[in-house]
N, CA, C and O of each residue as an XYZ file, in Angstrom:
256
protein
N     213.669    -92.627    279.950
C     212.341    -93.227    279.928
C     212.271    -94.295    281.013
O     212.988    -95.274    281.220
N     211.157    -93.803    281.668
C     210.884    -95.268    282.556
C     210.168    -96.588    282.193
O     209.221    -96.682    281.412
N     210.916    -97.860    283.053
C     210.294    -98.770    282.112
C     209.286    -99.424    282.927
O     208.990    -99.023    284.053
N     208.722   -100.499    282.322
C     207.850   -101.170    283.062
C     207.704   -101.508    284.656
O     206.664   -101.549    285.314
N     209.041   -101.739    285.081
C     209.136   -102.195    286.182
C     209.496   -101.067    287.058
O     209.755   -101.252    288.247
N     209.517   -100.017    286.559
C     210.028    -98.377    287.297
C     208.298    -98.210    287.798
O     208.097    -97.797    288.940
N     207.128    -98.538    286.925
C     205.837    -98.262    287.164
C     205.207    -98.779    287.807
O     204.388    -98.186    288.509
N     205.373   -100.265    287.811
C     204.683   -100.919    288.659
C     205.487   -100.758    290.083
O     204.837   -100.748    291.128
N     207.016   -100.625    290.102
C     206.819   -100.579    291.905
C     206.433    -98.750    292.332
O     206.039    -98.396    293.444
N     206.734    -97.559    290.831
C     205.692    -96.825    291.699
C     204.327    -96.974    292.379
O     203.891    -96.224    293.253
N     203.688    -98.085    291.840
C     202.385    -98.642    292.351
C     202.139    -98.765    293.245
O     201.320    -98.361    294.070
N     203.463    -99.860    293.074
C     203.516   -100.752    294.773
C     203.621    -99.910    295.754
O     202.842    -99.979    296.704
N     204.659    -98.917    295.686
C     204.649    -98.038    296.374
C     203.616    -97.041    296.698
O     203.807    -96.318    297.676
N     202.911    -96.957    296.236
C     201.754    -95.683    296.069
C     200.619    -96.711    297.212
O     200.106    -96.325    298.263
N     200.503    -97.952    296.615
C     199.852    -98.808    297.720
C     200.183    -98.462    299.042
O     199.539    -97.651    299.706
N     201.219    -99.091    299.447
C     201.670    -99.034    300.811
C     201.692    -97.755    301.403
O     201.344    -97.839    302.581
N     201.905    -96.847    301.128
C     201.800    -95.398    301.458
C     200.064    -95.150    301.792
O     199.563    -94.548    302.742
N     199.413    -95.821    300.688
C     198.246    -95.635    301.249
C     197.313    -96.072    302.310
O     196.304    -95.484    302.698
N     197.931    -97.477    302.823
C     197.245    -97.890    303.446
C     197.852    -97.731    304.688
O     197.339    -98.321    305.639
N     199.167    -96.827    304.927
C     199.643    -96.362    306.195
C     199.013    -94.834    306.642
O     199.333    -94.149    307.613
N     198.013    -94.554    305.591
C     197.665    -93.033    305.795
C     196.545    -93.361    307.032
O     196.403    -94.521    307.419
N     195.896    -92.435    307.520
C     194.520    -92.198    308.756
C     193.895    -91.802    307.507
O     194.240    -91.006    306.633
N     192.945    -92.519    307.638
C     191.562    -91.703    307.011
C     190.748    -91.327    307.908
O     190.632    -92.009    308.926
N     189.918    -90.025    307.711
C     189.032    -89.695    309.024
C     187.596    -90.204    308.829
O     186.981    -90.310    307.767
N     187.331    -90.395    309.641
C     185.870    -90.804    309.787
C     184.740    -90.228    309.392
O     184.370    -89.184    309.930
N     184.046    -90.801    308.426
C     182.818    -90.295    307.933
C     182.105    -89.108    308.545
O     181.638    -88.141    307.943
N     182.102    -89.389    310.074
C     181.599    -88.157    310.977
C     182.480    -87.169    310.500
O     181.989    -86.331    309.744
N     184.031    -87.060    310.860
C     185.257    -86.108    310.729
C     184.746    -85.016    309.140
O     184.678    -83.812    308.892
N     184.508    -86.202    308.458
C     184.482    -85.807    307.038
C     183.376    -84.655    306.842
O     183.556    -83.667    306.131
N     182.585    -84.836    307.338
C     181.015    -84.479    307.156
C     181.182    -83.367    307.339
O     180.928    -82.542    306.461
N     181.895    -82.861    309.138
C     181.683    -82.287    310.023
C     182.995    -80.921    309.083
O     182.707    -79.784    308.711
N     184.016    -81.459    308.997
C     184.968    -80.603    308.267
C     184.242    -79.666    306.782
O     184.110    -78.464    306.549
N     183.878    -80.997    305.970
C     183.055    -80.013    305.275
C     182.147    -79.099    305.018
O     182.043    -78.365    304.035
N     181.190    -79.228    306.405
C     180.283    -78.376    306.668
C     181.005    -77.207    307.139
O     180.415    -76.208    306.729
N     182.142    -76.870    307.897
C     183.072    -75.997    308.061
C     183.986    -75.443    307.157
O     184.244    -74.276    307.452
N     184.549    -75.839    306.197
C     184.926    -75.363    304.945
C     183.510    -74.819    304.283
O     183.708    -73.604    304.271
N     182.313    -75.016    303.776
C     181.487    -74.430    303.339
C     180.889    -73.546    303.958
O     180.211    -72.758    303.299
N     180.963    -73.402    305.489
C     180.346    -72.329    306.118
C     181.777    -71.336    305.834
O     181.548    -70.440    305.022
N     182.761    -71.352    306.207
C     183.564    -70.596    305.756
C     183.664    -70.207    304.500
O     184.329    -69.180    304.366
N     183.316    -70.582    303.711
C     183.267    -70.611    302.197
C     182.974    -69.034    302.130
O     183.595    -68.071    301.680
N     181.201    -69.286    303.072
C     179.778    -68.561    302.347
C     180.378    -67.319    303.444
O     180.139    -66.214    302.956
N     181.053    -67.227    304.718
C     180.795    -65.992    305.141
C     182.305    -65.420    304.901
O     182.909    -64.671    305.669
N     182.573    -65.717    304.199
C     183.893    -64.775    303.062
C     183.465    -64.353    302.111
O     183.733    -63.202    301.766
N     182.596    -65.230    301.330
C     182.017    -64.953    300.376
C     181.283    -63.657    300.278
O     181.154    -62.955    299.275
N     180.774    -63.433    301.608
C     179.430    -62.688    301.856
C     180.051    -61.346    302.226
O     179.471    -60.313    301.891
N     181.346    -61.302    302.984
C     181.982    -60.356    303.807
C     182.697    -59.624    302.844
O     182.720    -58.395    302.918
N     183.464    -60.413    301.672
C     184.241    -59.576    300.462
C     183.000    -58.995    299.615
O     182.994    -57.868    299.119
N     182.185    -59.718    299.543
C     181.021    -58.566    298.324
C     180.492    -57.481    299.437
O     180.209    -56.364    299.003
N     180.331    -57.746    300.912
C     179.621    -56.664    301.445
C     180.959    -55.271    301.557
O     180.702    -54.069    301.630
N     182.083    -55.777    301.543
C     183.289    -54.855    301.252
C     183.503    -54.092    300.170
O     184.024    -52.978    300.231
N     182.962    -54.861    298.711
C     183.486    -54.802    297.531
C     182.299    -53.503    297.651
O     182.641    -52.321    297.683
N     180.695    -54.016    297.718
C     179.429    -53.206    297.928
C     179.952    -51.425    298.275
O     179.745    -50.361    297.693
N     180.648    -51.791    299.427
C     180.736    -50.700    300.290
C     181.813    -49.811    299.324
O     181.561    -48.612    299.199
N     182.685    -50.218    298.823
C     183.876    -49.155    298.395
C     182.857    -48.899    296.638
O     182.786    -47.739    296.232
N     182.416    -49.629    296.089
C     181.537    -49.085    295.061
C     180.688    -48.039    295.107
O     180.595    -47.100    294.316
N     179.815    -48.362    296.507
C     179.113    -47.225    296.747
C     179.584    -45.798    297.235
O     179.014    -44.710    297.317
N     180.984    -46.291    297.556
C     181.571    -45.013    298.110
C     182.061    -44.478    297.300
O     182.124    -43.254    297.409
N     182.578    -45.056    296.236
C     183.426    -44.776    295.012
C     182.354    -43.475    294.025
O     182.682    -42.404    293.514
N     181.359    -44.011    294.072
C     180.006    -43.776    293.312
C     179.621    -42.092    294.201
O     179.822    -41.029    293.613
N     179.188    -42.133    295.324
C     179.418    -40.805    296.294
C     180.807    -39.917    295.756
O     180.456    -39.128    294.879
N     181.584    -39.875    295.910
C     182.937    -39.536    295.714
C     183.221    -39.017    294.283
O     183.823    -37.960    294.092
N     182.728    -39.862    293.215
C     182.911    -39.617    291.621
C     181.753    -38.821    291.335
O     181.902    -37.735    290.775
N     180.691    -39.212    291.636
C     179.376    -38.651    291.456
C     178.805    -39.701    290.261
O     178.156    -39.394    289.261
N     179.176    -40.800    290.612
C     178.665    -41.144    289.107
C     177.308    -42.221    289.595
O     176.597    -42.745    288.738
């Protein structure tokens, strides 16, 4: 079991680590996420127009 003082310098530690990190800039931030969500949507869009395609083919093929 850890004790009190095992927690607080994980703290301490967790501090200092943090304030040696880069944070990116509000712009960075914005700009990344608008790129993760555009990527999001045209995967999104490209696996159902895939998924679409082998259903419908599946459907031709079975006759169903």
């Amino acid at each position: 079991m850890v004790g009190i003082g095992g927690v607080v310098r994980y703290f301490n530690q967790v501090k200092i680590e943090m304030s040696i990190v880069t944070w990116p800039t509000r712009a960075e931030t914005l700009r990344l996420t608008a790129l993760v969500i555009t990527a999001s949507i045209v995967i999104g869009l490209t696996i159902g127009a895939v998924d679409l395609l082998f259903t419908e083919g599946f459907k031709l093929v079975i006759g169903g």
